[in-house]
C-alpha positions in Angstrom: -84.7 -242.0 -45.5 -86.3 -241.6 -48.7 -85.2 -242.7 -52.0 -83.5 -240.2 -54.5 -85.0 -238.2 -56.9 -82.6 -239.1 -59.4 -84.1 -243.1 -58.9 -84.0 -245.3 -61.8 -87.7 -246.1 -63.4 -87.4 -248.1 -66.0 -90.2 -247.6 -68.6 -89.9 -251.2 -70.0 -90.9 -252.0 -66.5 -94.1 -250.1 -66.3 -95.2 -250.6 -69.8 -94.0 -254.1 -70.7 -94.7 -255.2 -67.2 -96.9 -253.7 -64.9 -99.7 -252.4 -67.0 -99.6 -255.2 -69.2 -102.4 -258.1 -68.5 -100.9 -261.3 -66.5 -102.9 -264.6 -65.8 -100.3 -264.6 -62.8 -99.5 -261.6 -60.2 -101.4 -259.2 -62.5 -101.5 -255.5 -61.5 -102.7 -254.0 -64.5 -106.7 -254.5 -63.0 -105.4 -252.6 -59.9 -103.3 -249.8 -61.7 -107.0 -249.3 -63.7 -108.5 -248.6 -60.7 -106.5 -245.5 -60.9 -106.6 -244.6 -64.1 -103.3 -245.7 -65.2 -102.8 -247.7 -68.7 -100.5 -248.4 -71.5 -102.0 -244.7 -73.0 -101.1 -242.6 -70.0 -98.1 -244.9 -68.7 -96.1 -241.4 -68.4 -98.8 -240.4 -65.2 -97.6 -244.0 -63.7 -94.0 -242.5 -63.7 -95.2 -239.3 -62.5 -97.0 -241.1 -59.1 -94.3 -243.3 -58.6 -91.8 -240.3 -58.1 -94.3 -238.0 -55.8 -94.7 -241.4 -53.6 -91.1 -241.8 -53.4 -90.6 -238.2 -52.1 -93.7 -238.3 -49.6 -92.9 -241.5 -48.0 -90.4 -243.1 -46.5 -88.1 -246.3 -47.2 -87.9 -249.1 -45.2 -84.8 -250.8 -45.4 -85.8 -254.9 -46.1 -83.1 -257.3 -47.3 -79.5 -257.2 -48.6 -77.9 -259.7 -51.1 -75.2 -259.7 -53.9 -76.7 -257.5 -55.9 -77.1 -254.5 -53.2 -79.9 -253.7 -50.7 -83.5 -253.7 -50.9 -86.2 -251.3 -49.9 -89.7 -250.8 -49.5 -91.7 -247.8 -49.6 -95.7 -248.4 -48.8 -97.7 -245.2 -49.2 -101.2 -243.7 -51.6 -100.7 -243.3 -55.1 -102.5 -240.7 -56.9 -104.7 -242.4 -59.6 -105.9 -240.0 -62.3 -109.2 -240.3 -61.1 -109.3 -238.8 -57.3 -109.1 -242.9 -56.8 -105.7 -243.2 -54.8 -104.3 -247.1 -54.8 -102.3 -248.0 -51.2 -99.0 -249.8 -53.2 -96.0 -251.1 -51.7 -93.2 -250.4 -54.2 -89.5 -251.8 -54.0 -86.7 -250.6 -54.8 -83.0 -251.7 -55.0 -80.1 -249.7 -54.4 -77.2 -251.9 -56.6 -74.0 -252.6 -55.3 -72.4 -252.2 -58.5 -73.3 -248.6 -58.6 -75.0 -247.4 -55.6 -77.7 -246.2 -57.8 -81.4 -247.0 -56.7 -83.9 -248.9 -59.2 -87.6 -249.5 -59.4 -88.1 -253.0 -58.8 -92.0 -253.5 -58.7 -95.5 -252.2 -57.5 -97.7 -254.3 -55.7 -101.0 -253.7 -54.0 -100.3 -253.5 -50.3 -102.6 -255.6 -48.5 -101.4 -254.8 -45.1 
């Protein structure tokens, strides 16, 4: 399955969170590697959605607030530098709409 187009990104999540410097779980220095900062945060969004409609979801967990699921695929950096993420998503029980959750490096 892959996750809808119509997929909530939050842009306080990308630019208050993941490009934004952390002393813990930081992955603004990964998202450089790419390109992708506070200026061009727009281009983050951009990858995000072509990820979502190349790859895949995984289904992972389910709680009260609705299910969860991963998607693990290349994002294109701005630089010809693509970054392997995992990104999660959830899609809410409340309203069966799906929202970005987070990016991380995927390690695997």
């Amino acid at each position: 399955m892959k996750i809808p187009e119509n997929a909530i990104i939050p842009s306080d999540k990308l630019t208050k969170y993941l490009l934004i410097f952390k002393q813990k779980n930081d992955k603004s220095k990964y998202l450089l590697q790419g390109g992708f900062t506070l200026d061009n945060w727009q281009e983050l969004k951009q990858a995000i959605n072509k990820l979502i409609q190349e790859n895949e979801a995984i289904e992972d967990i389910t709680d009260q607030y609705g299910t969860y699921y991963q998607v693990i695929g290349q994002l294109q950096g701005l630089n010809n530098q693509n970054l392997l993420v995992m990104t999660i998503w959830l899609k809410r029980k409340i309203d069966n709409n799906f929202y970005f959750i987070t990016l991380k490096p995927d390690r695997s």
